[in-house]
VEXDREN-2710 file (C-alpha; in Angstrom, 1 decimal):
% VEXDREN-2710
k/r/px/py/pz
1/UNK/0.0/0.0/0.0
2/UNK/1.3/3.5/-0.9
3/UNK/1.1/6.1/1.5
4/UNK/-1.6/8.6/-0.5
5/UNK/-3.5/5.0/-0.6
6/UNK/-3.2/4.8/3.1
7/UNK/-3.7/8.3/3.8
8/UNK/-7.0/8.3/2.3
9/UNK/-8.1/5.2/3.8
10/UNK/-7.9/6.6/7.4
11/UNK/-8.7/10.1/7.6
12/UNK/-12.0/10.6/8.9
13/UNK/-11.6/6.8/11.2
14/UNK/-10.9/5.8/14.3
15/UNK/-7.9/3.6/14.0
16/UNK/-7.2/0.7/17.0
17/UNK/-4.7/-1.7/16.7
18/UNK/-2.2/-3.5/18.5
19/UNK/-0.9/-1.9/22.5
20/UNK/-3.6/-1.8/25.6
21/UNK/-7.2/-2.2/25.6
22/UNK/-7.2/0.5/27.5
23/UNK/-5.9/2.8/25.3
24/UNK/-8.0/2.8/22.2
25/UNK/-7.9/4.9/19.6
26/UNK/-4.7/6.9/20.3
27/UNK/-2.1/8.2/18.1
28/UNK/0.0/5.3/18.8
29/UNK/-2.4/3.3/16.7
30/UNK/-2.6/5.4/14.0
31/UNK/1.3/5.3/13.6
32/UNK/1.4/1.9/13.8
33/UNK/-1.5/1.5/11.2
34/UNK/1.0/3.3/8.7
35/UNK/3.8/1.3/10.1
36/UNK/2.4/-1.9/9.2
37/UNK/0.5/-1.7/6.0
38/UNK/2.6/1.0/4.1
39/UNK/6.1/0.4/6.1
40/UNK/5.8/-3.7/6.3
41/UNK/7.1/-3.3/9.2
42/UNK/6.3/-5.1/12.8
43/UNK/3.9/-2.5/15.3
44/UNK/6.3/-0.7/18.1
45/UNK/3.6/-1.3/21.0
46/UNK/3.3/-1.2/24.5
47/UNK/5.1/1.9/25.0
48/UNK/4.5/6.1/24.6
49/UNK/4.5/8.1/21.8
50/UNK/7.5/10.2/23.2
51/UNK/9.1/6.8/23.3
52/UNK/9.0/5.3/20.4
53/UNK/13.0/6.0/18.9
54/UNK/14.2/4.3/22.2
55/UNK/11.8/1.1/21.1
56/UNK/11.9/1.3/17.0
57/UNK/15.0/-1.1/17.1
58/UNK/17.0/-0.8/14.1
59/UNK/14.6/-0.4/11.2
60/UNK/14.9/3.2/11.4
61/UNK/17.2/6.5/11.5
62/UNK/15.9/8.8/14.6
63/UNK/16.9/12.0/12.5
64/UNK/16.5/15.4/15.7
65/UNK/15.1/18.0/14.7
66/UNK/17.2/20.9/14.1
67/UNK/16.4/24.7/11.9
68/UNK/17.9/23.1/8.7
69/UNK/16.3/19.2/8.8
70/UNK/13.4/18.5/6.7
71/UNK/11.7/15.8/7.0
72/UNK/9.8/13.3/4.2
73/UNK/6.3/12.4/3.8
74/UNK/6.4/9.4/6.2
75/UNK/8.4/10.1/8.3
76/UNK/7.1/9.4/12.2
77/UNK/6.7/13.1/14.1
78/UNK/7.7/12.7/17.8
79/UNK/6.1/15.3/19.9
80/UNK/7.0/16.3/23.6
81/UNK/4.0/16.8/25.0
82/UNK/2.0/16.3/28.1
83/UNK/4.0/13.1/30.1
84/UNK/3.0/10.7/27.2
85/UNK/4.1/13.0/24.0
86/UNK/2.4/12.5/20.9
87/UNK/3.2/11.3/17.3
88/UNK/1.8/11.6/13.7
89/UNK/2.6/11.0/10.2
90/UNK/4.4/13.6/8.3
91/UNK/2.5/14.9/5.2
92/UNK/3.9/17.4/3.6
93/UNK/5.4/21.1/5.0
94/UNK/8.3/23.3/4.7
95/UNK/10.9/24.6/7.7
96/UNK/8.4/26.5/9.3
97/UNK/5.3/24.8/9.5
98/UNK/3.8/21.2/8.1
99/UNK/1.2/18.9/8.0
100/UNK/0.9/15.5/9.5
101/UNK/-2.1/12.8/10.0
102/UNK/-2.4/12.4/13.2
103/UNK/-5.3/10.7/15.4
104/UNK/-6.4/11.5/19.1
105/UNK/-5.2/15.2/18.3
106/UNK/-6.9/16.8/19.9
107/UNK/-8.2/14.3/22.3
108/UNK/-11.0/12.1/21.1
109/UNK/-10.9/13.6/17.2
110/UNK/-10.4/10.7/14.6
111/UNK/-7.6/10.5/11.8
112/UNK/-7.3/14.2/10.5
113/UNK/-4.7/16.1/8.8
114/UNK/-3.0/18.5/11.2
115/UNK/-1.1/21.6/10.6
116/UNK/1.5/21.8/13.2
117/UNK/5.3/23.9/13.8
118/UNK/8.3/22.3/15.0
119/UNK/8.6/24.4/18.6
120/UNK/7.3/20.5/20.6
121/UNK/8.9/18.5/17.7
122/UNK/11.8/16.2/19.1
123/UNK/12.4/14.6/16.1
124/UNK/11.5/12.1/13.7
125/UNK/11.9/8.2/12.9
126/UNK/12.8/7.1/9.2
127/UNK/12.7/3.7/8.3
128/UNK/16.3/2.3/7.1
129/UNK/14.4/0.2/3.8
130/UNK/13.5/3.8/3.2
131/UNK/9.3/4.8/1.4
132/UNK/10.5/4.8/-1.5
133/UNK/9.8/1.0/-2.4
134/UNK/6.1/1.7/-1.3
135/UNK/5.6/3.8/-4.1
136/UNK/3.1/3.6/-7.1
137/UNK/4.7/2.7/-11.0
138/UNK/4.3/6.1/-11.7
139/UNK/5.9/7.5/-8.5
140/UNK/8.7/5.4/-9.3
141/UNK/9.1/6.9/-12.6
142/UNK/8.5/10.4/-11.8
143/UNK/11.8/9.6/-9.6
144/UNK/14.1/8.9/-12.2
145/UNK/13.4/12.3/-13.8
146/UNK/13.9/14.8/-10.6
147/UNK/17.2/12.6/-9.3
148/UNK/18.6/14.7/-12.3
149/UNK/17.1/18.2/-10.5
150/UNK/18.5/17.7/-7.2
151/UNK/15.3/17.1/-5.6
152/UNK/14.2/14.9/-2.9
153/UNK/12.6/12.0/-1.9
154/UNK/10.1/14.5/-0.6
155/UNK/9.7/16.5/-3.6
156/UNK/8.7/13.0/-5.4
157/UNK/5.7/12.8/-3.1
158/UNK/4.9/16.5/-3.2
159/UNK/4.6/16.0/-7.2
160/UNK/2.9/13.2/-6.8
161/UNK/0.2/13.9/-4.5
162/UNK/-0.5/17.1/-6.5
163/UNK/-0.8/14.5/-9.3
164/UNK/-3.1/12.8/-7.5
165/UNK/-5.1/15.8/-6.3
166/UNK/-5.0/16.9/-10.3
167/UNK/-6.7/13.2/-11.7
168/UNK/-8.9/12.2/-13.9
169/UNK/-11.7/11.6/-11.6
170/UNK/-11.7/14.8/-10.4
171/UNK/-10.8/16.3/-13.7
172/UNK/-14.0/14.5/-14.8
173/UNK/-16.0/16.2/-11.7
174/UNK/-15.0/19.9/-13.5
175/UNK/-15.4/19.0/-16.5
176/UNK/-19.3/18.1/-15.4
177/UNK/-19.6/20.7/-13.3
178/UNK/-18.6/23.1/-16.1
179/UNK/-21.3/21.3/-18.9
180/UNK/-23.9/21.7/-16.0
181/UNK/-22.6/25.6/-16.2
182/UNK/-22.8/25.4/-20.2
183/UNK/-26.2/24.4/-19.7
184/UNK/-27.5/27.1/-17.4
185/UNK/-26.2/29.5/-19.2
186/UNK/-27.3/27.9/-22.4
187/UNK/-30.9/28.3/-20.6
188/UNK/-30.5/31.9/-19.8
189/UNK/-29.5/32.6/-23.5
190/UNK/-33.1/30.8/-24.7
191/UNK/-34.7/33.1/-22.1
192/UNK/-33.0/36.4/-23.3
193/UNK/-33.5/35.2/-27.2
194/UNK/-37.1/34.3/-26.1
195/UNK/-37.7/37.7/-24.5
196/UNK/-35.7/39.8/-27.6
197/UNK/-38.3/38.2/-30.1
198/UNK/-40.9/39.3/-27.7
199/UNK/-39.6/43.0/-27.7
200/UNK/-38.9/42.5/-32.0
201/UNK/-42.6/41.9/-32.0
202/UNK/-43.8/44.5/-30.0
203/UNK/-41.5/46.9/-31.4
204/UNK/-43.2/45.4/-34.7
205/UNK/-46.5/46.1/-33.4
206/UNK/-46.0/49.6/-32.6
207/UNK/-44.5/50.7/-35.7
208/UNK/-47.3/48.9/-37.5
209/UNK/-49.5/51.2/-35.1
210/UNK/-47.5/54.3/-35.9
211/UNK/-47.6/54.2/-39.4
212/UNK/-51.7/53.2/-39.0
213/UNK/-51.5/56.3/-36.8
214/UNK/-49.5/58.4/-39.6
215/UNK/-51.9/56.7/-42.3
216/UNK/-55.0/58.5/-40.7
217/UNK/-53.4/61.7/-39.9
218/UNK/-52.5/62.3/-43.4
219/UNK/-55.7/61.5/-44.5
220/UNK/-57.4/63.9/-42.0
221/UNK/-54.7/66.9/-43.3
222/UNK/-55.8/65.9/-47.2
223/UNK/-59.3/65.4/-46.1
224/UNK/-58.8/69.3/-44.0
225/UNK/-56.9/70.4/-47.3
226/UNK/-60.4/69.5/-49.4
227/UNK/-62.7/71.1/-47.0
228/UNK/-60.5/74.6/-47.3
229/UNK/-59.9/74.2/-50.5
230/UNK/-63.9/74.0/-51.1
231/UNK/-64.7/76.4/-48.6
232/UNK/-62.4/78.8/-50.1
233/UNK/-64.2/78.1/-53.7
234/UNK/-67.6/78.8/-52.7
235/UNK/-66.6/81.4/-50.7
236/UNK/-65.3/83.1/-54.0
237/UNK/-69.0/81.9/-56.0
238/UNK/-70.3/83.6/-53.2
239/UNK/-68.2/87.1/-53.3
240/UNK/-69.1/87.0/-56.8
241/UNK/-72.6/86.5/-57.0
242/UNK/-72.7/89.5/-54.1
243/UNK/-70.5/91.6/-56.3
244/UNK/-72.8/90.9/-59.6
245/UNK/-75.9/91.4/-57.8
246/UNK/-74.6/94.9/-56.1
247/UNK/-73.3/96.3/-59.3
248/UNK/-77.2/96.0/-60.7
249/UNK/-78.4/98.7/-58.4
250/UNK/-77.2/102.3/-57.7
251/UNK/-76.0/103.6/-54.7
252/UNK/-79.0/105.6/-54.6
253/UNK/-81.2/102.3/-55.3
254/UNK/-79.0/100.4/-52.7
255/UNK/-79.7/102.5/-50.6
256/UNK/-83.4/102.5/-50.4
257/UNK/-83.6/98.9/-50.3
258/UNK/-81.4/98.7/-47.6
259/UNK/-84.2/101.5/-45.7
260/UNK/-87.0/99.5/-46.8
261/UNK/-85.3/96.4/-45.7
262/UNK/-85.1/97.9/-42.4
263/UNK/-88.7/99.2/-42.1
264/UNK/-90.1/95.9/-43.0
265/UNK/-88.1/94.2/-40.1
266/UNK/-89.7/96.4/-37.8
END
């Protein structure tokens, strides 16, 4: 078993195996869960966490820590804390600050990964066989290239667990959520098409109502154009006939007609 295979199979669990009864689910356990299935190695039990390098016989390098060591994904964290210490698996991390999987931390939690420093850090245990034989075919061949950089052991695993943070499975998980994106958006497209075609036929409907509108008022202005046009016609008939009619008669004769006119009215 590979360690990223390991790792994922614990986090979240309460690991118990081998030491007291009486001690279940401690961080002891969870160390010598990766011991045994990634390490192949037999369980260092019935002792503390702070004293594991004085009982890991000599399957491993107890490496202190100092400001320049680093250590590898793997490697066994011994902590000096509390009067029984406490010990994890090293993830990943720089010379400041790194991440470990670590169970019973705090008290009663399950396997998590931790973020930790190095101020209670005593060291760390390396096994002699080394991790690197754990590793997957492509681990192994993703080795052979950065040898040539200078990089590490740690590095390797770095690179790889991006690799396996970056697969196809999850790739695939994007890649859907994206379609179900195309999709929405797809959806909002047909509602904003659906609703310009809707605003293309009432714009439609009003300019078919304007010009209607326009239609009728130019009728009205030819129809107003007719009705002075004949006004002003019969108007002239009538000046005409009046002129005709007034130019029969004398002034003198106009204006006895106009008395008599009068007189009758009264």
């Amino acid at each position: 078993m590979t360690y990223l295979e390991w790792k994922n199979d614990v986090l979240g669990r309460f690991i118990e195996v081998a030491g007291s009864a009486n001690a279940k689910n401690q961080c002891v356990d969870c160390a010598n869960d990766f011991i045994k299935r990634v390490l192949n190695l037999p369980y260092i039990e019935w002792t503390n966490a702070i004293d594991f390098p004085q009982h890991a016989g000599d399957n491993y390098n107890f490496v202190w820590n100092t400001p320049d060591a680093l250590p590898i994904q793997g490697a066994l964290m011994i902590f000096d804390i509390g009067e029984v210490g406490h010990i994890s698996v090293y993830d990943e991390g720089n010379l400041i600050k790194f991440r470990s999987v670590d169970e019973n931390y705090p008290i009663g939690s399950p396997c998590k990964v931790v973020e930790h420093n190095y101020n209670n850090v005593v060291g760390w245990l390396i096994p002699k066989s080394g991790i690197i034989d754990t590793m997957t075919l492509e681990e192994q061949k993703l080795l052979d290239i950065i040898k040539d950089k200078g990089l590490t052991e740690n590095d390797l695993r770095w690179v790889a667990d991006l690799i396996q943070k970056q697969s196809v499975p999850n790739y695939e998980k994007e890649i859907a959520s994206l379609k179900e994106e195309k999709h929405e958006y797809e959806i909002s497209i047909q509602g904003l098409l659906a609703e310009i075609t809707e605003y293309q036929k009432d714009v439609a409907n009003k300019q078919s109502e304007i010009d209607s509108a326009k239609k009728q008022l130019e009728n009205k202005i030819n129809e107003l154009e007719t009705m002075t046009n004949d006004r002003n016609k019969y108007k002239g008939y009538y000046e005409n006939a009046l002129k005709d009619q007034v130019n029969k008669y004398t002034a003198w004769e106009l204006i006895k007609l106009g008395l008599s006119k009068l007189f009758i009215k009264k």
